[in-house]
N, C-alpha and C positions, 0 to 999 in steps of 0.2 A: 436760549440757554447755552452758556459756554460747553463744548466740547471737551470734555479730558477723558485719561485711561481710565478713570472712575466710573466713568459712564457707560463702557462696555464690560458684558459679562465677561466673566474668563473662558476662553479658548474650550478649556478643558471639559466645559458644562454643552458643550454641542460636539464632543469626540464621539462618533458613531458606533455600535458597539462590534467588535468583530464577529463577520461572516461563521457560518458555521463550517467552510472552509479553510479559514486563518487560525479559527479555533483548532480543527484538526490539525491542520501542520503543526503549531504549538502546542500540540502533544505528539506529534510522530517524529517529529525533528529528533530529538533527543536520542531516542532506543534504536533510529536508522542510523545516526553516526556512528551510533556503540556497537551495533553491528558489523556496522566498515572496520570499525577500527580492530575488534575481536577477529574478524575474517580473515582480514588482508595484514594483519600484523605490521612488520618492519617495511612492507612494500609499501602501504598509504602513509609511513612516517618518513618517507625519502621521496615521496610523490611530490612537483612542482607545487606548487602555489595555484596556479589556474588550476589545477584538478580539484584543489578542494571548493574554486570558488564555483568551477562548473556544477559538484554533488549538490553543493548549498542552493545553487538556482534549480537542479532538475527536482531536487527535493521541493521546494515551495510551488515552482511551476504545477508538476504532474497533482500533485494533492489539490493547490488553487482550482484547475482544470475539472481532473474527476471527479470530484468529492462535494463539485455542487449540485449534482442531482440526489445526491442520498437525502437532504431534507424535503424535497419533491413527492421521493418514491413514500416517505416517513407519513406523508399526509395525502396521498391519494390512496395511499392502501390501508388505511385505519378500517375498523372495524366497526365504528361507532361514527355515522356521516350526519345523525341529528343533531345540527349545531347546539341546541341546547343542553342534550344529553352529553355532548363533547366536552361541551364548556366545565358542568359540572365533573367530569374524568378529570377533566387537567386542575379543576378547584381541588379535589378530594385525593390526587395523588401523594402517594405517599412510597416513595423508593425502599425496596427490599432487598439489601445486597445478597441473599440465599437463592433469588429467582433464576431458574436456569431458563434459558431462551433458545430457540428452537432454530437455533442456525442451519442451514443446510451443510451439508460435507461434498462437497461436487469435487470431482476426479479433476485436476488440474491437466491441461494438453504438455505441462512440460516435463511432468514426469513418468511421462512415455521416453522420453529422449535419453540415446545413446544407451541402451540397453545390449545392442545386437555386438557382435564381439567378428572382428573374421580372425577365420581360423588359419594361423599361418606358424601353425606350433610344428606340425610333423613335414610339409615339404619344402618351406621357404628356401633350404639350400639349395633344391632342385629348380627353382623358377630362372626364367631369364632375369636378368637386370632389368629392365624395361618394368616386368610382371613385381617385382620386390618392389621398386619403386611405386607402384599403385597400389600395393599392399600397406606399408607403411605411408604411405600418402591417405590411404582410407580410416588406418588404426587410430593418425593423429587425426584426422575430424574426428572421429568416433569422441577420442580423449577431451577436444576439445567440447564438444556435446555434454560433454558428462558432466566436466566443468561448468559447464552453464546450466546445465540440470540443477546441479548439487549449488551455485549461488543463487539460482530462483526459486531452490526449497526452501532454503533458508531465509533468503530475504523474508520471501512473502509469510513464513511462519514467524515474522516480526508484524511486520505491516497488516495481514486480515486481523488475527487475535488483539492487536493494538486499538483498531479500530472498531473491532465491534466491544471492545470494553470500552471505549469512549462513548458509545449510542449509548451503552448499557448504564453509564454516569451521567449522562450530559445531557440524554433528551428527556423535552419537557415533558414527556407520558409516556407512563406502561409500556414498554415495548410490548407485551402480549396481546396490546390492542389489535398489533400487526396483523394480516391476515396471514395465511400462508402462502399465498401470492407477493403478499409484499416483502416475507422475509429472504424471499425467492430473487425478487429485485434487486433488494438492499444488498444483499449477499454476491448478484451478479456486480453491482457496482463497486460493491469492495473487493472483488478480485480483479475489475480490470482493474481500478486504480492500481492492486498492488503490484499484479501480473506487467505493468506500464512500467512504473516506476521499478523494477529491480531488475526490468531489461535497460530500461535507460542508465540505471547507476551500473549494471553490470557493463555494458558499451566504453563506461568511460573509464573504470579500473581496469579492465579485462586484460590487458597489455602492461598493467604495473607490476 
């Protein structure tokens, strides 16, 4: 039989469907730009050109990276392990957007930082020069601390809530299946990714 482009399917009937981490980027992409851009105002609209190509890579990078163990932790910590019984959960699901889900709230380690203050209100005219200089040499770390505090609250108060309304739309079952060991999981994995990513986007604005 003669060979022509009739004879092969199209391309598009064997496109594989996106990872469940390409899926997540292609929902966080969006509201972490809007973020940058709401943050950093007139400084990320005067930033070069590599800056934004650097965000756009650490953005897809760090999400591609983390966010492939969350459908792992989603099926090793289900509640229901009788493949029969399972099968029938995921036949019979039926999504309730009213369902509250039982997130954990875990104390983040960055909002410990730059809390501590030195005090250099009542002697500072009295110190040697030397001593002034380690004074205000310690206030700007402090400052800058607080700075990186205050952009990894904020980040990551885009990136967890982002993400766990994405499980909350997008997986194929109950999340109440979860055990409370798995939402424990899922919940550590959604704060490294986030806690990753908005040290790395933070790294790369931090000096604009």
């Amino acid at each position: 039989m003669q060979q022509t482009e009739d004879n092969f399917e199209d391309d598009e009937d064997y496109e594989e469907a996106p990872s469940f981490s390409e899926s997540l980027y292609n929902k966080l992409a969006s509201p972490i730009k809007q973020f940058l851009i709401n943050y950093l105002g007139d400084a990320l609209n005067d930033a070069p050109a590599q800056t934004f190509r650097d965000i756009e890579q650490v953005i897809k990078d760090d999400i591609l990276l983390y966010a492939e163990i969350i459908p792992d932790y989603l099926y090793k910590y289900r509640t229901i392990t009788d493949s029969k019984k399972w099968d029938e959960a995921l036949d019979n699901f039926k999504r309730e957007d009213k369902t509250v889900f039982p997130w954990p709230q875990n104390e983040q380690w960055y909002n410990n930082l730059g809390d501590e203050d030195i005090d250099d209100d009542n002697d500072i005219d009295d110190l040697p020069a030397e001593a002034e200089n380690v004074v205000d040499a310690a206030n700007d770390l402090l400052d800058d601390h607080q700075k990186f505090k205050t952009f990894m609250q904020q980040c990551c108060a885009v990136i967890i809530p982002e993400t766990q309304l994405y499980l909350e739309k997008a997986a194929a079952f109950d999340l109440t299946m979860l055990s409370a060991d798995g939402y424990i999981a899922v919940q550590d994995a959604i704060n490294m990714l986030a806690e990753t990513l908005a040290e790395d986007l933070h790294a790369i604005t931090a000096e604009l």
